[in-house]
N, C-alpha and C positions, 0 to 999 in steps of 0.2 A: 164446652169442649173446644180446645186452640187446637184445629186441624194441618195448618201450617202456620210456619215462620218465616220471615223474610227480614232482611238485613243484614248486617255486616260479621264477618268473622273477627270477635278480639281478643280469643283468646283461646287457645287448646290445651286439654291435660289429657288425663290418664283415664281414655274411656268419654269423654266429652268434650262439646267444645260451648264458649259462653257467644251469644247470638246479640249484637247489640239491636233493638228497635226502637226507634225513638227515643233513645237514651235510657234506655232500661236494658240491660243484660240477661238474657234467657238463658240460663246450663241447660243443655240439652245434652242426655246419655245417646253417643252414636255408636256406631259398630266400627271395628276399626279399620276395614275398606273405606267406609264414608268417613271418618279422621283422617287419613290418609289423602283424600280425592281433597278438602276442606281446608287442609293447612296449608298457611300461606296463601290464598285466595283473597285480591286485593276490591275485588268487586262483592256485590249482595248475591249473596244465595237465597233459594229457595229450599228448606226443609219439611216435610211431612210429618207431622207430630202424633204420636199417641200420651196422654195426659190420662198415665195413673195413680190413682188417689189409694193415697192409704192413712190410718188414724193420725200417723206425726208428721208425713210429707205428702206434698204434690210435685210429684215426679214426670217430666218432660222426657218421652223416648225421642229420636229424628231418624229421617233417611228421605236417603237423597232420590229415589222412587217411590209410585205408590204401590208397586208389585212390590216392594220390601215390606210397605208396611200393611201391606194386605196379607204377607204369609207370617210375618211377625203379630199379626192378631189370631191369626188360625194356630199358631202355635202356641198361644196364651191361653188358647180354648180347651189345650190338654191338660188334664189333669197331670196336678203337679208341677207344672211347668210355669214358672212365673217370667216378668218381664228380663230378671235377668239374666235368665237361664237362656231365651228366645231372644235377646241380643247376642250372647254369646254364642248361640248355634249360629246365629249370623254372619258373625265376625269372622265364622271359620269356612264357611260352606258357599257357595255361591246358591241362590235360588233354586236354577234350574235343577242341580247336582243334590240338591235337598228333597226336590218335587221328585225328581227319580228315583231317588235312593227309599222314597217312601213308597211310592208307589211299584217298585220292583223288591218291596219286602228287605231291602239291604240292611240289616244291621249289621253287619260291620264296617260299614261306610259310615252309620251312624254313631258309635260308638265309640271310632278313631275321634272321633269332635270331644275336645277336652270339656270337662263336665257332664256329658249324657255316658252316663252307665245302660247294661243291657235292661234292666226293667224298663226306663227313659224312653230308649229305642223301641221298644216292644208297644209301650201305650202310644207313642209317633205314629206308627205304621198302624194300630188299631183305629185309631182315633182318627186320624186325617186322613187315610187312605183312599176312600171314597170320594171324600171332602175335596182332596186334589184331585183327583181325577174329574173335577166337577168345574174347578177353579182351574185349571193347564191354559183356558181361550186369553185368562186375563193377564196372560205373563206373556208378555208381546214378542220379545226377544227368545221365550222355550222354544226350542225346536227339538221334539222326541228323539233321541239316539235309538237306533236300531236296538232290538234287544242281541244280537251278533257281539255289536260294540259295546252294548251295558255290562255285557259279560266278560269282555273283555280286559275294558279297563279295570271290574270286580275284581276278575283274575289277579290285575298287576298291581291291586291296591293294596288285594293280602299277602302279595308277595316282598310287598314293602315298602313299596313306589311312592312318592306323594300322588295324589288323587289327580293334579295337574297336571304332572309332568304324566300320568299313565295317560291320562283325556287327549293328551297332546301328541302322544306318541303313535298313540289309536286313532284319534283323527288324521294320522299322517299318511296311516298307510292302511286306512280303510276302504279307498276304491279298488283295491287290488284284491285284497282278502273277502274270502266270502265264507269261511266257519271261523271260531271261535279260535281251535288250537292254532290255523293257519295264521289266524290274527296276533293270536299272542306273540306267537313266532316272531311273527315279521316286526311286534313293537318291539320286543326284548333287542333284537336287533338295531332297531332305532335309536334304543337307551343305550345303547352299547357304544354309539357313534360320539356319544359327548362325550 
């Protein structure tokens, strides 16, 4: 098993980037925050690898934490859900906003993520539910949102918001609010502002 990789960035595409070590070139499939964070990087990185085997390839995932590739394996443990389904929930969703949205029952938080249709969503929150609430100590950086604010931002996701800019908005003018509708209120007003 190659747990990580270390060395030089030489080269990025569509969905990967090639790792030089030692004069050998690793393609590594990242997600496209870690493509982003990776280009252009004139020094050695350090990636976290998961190496999966299938009958015609050996397949190298990356990321650039181990809380990625610790919930990038919980989500390979759902049925159905192969690696590159669980890269591209990745590429869209921040961690914490995934551990949430599973553990507060959200599909429709889950479902906006291009590729997870409602069955997808449904075995996610069956299947890891528990599982995350088990695994929340190991993601250093989760800090639980109020359920006040979970709802909140839910509110402003279905109402069409990107999931960001509602987090954002919600976190802005969350010491002041203290229910749900007062909440929305005062984001809507926020988004109003840009």
């Amino acid at each position: 098993m190659i747990s990580h990789i270390q060395g030089e960035v030489m080269h990025c595409g569509d969905g990967f980037v090639v790792i030089d070590v030692g004069g050998i070139g690793y393609q590594v499939n990242v997600t496209k925050p870690a493509l982003s964070e990776l280009a252009g990087k004139k020094e050695k990185v350090k990636i976290h690898t998961y190496l999966h085997v299938r009958e015609d390839a050996l397949i190298l995932y990356g990321f650039t934490s181990l809380s990625e590739l610790t919930m990038f394996k919980l989500l390979i443990s759902v049925t159905r859900v192969g690696p590159q389904i669980a890269l591209n929930i990745l590429s869209h969703i921040r961690i914490e906003e995934l551990a949430a949205a599973i553990i507060h029952e959200d599909e429709k938080s889950l479902t906006r993520i291009s590729g997870v249709g409602a069955k997808n969503a449904k075995r996610l929150i069956m299947e890891l539910k528990d599982k995350m609430k088990k695994k929340m100590g190991e993601y250093k950086d989760y800090t639980p949102a109020s359920s006040v604010n979970y709802d909140a931002v839910s509110a402003l996701v279905s109402l069409g918001f990107a999931h960001s800019e509602a987090q954002e908005a919600v976190n802005a003018v969350s010491g002041k609010e203290h229910t749900v509708e007062a909440l929305i209120k005062a984001a809507l007003l926020k988004l109003k502002e840009r």
